[in-house]
C-alpha positions in Angstrom: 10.9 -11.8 -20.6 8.9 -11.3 -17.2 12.3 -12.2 -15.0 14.1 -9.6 -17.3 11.3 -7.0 -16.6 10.8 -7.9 -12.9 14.3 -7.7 -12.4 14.4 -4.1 -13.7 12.2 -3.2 -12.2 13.8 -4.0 -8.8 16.9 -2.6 -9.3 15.1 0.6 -10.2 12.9 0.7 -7.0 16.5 0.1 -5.3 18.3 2.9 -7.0 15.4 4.7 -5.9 15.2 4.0 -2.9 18.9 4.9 -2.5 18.4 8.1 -4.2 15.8 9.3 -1.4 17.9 8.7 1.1 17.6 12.1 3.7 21.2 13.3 5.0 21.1 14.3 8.5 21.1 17.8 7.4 17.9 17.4 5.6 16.3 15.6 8.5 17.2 18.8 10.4 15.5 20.7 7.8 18.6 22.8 7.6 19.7 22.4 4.2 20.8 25.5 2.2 22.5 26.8 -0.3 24.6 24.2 -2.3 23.9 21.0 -0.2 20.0 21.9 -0.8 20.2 21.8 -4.5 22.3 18.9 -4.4 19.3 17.2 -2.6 16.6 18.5 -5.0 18.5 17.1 -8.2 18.3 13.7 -6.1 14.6 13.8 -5.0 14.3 14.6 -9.2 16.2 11.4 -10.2 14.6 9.8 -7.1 11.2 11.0 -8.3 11.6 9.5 -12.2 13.8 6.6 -11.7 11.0 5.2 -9.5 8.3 6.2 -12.1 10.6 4.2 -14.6 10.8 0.9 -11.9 6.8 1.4 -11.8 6.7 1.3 -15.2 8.2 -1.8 -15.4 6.6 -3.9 -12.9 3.1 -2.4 -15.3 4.3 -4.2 -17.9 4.5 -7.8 -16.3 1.3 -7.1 -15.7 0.2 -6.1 -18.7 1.9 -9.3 -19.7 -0.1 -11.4 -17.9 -3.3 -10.2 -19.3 -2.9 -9.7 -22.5 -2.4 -13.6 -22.4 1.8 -13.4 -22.8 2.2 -14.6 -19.9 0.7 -17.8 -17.6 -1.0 -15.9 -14.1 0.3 -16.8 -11.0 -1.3 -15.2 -7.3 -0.5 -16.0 -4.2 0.3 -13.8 -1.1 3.5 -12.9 -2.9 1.8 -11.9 -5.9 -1.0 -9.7 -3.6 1.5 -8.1 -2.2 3.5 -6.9 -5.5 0.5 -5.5 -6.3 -1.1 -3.7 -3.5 2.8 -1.9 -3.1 2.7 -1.1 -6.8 -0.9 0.7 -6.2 1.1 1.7 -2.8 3.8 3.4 -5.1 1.8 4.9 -8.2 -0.9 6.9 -5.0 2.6 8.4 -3.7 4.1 9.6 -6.6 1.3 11.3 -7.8 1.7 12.8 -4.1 5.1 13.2 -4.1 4.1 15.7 -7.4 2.3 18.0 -4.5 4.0 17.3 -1.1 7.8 16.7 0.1 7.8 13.2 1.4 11.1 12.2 0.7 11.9 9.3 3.6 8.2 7.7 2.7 9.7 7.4 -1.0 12.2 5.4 0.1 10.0 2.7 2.2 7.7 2.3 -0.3 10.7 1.7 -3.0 12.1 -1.0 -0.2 8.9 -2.9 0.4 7.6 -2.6 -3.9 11.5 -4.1 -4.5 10.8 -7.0 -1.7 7.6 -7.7 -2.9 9.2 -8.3 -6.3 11.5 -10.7 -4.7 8.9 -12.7 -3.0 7.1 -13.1 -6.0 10.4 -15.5 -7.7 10.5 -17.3 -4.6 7.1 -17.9 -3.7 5.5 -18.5 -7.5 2.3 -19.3 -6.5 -1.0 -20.1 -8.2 -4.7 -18.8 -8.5 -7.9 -20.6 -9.5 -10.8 -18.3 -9.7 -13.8 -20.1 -8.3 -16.4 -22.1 -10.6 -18.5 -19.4 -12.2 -16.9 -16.4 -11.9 -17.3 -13.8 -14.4 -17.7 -10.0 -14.3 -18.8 -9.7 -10.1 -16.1 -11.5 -9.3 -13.8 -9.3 -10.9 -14.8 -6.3 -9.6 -14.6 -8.0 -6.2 -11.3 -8.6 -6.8 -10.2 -5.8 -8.2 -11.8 -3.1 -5.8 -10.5 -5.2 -2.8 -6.8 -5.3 -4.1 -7.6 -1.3 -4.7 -8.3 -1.1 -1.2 -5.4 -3.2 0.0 -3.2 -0.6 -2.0 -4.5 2.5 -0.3 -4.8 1.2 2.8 -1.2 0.2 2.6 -0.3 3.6 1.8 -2.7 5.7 4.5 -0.9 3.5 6.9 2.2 4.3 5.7 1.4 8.0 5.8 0.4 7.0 9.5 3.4 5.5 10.4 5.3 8.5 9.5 2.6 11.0 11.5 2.7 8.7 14.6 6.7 8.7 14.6 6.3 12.5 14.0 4.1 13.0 16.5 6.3 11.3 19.0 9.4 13.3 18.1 7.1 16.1 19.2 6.2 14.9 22.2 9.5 14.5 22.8 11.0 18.2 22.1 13.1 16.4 19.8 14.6 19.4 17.5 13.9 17.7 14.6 10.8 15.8 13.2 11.6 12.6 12.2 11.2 11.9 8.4 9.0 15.0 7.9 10.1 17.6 6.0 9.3 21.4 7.5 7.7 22.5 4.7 5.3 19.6 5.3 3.0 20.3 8.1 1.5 17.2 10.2 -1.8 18.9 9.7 -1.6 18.1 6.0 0.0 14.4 6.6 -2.7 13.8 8.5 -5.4 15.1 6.2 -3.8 12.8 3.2 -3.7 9.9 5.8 -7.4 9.5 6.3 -7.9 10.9 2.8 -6.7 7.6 1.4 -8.5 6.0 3.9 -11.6 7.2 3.2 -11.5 6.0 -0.2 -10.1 2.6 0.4 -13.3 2.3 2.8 -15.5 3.0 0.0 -13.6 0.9 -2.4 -13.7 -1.8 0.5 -17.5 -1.7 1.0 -17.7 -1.8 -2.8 -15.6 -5.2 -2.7 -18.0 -6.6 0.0 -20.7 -6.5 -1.8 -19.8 -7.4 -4.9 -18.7 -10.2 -2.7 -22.1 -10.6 -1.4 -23.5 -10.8 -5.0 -21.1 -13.1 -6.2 -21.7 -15.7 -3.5 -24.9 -15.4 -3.8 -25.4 -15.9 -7.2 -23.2 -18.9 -6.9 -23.6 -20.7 -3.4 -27.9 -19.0 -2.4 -26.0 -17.1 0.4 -24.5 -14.0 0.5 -21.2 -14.9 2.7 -19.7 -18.3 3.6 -18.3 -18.6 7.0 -14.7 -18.4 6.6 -11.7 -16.8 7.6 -11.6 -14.3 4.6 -14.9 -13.3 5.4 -14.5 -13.2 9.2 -11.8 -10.8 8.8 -13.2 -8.8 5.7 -16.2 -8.1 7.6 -14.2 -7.2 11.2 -12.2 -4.7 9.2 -14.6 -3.1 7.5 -16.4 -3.1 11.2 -13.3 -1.2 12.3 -12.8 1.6 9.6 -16.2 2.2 9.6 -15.9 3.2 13.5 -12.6 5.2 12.5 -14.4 7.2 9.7 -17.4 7.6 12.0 -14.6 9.2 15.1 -12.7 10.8 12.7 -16.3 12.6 11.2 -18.4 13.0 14.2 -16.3 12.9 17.8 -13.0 14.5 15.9 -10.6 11.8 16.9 -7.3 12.3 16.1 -3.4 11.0 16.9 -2.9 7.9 18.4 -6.7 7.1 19.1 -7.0 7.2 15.4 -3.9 5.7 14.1 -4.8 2.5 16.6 -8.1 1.7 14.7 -6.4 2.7 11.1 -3.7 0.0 12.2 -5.9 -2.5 14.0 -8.0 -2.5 10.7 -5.2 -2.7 8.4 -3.7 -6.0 10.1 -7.0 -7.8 9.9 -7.8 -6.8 6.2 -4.2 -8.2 5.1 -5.3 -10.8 7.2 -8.2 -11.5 4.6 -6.5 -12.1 1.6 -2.7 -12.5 2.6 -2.0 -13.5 5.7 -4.4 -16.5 4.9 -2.7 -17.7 1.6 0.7 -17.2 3.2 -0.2 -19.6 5.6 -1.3 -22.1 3.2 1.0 -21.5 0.6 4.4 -21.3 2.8 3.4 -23.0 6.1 1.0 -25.6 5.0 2.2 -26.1 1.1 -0.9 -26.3 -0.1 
């Protein structure tokens, strides 16, 4: 049942993904007449044929804990889910704002995190004791992961933008005219200013779970090295972005910086030990 599902699911997110496809003519933001409605009828099918592939990929999960299915994590697993929070934050903004070439990233990566997931199973032990702090950890940092993932994203696109700019290129690559980078950039950092607060939520439940169950608030390991070192990081972003009005590359370098070390945390770290060490 789940491989059926799963496997729907990725072939939606690559129709998708297909489907949002810009011609050159829409990258020149040029597109009239016939060829322009041609293009809207395939952002439309675009637009619902992904909501149908996120559909899917909710129901293994809703599989798993209703108790249908046996749960698996690993890094493969982290990553299906942050893309499928990645996906659900932009099609609610793809409702609101043309991003057509973002939709069809976002469909690529969901589809390959699906993939990773058959090939790298995985498994997931939560630790002795944990109950309802735990969770919340868990599920406020994966939140985080998912719109971090998508601010940087959005931040991808602005600093390729942004370059085509610089570069009195004619045409702004994968931004749509009727977009404005001011706006990109205000939904960039938007996103990241929740997934900061969903991330310092995560930390301290953290906190409150290890200290409930070791008598210390954080055990000296990687996960918390890097946790702590990228909430460091976006906190300094917010505080530029708020108070010394940074903006453009100076910005996108911490947004970055702090995304690495937060997947880093939780991913990067189980992909090592899962893939390279086989443990």
């Amino acid at each position: 049942m789940s491989i059926l599902v799963n496997s729907l699911a990725f072939a939606l997110y690559m129709l998708a993904a297909l489907l949002s496809r810009p011609s050159p003519v829409m990258a020149l933001g040029h597109a009239e007449g016939a060829v322009t409605g041609a293009m809207q009828r395939s952002e439309r099918w675009s637009t619902w044929v992904m909501a149908l592939a996120w559909i899917a990929q909710t129901v293994t999960f809703a599989l798993v804990l209703h108790g249908e299915l046996q749960p698996h994590f690993g890094f493969a697993q982290a990553l299906s889910v942050t893309f499928w929070l990645v996906a659900a934050v932009y099609w609610v903004e793809s409702l609101y704002y043309p991003l057509q070439t973002l939709r069809s990233w976002i469909c690529v990566l969901a589809a390959v995190s699906i993939l990773l997931t058959w090939v790298f199973p995985g498994g997931f032990t939560p630790p002795y004791g944990a109950g309802p702090t735990f969770a919340l950890h868990w599920a406020m940092g994966i939140a985080a992961y998912g719109l971090f993932g998508a601010a940087t994203l959005h931040g991808i696109l602005l600093w390729t933008a942004e370059r085509s700019l610089h570069r009195r290129k004619g045409s702004v690559a994968g931004v749509s005219r009727s977009l404005p980078l001011l706006t990109l950039e205000k939904l960039t950092y938007r996103l990241a200013g929740v997934g900061f607060v969903l991330l310092t939520a995560s930390l301290i439940f953290a906190a409150t779970f290890s200290e409930e169950l070791f008598g210390r608030p954080f055990e000296f390991n990687h996960q918390a090295v890097f946790g702590i070192a990228a909430w460091v990081l976006f906190g300094i972003l917010m505080i530029g972005r708020v108070f010394l009005g940074w903006r453009g590359t100076r910005a996108l370098v911490w947004l970055f910086s702090g995304t690495v070390l937060l997947m880093l945390t939780y991913i990067g770290s189980r992909f090592v030990l899962q893939v390279i060490l086989h443990r």
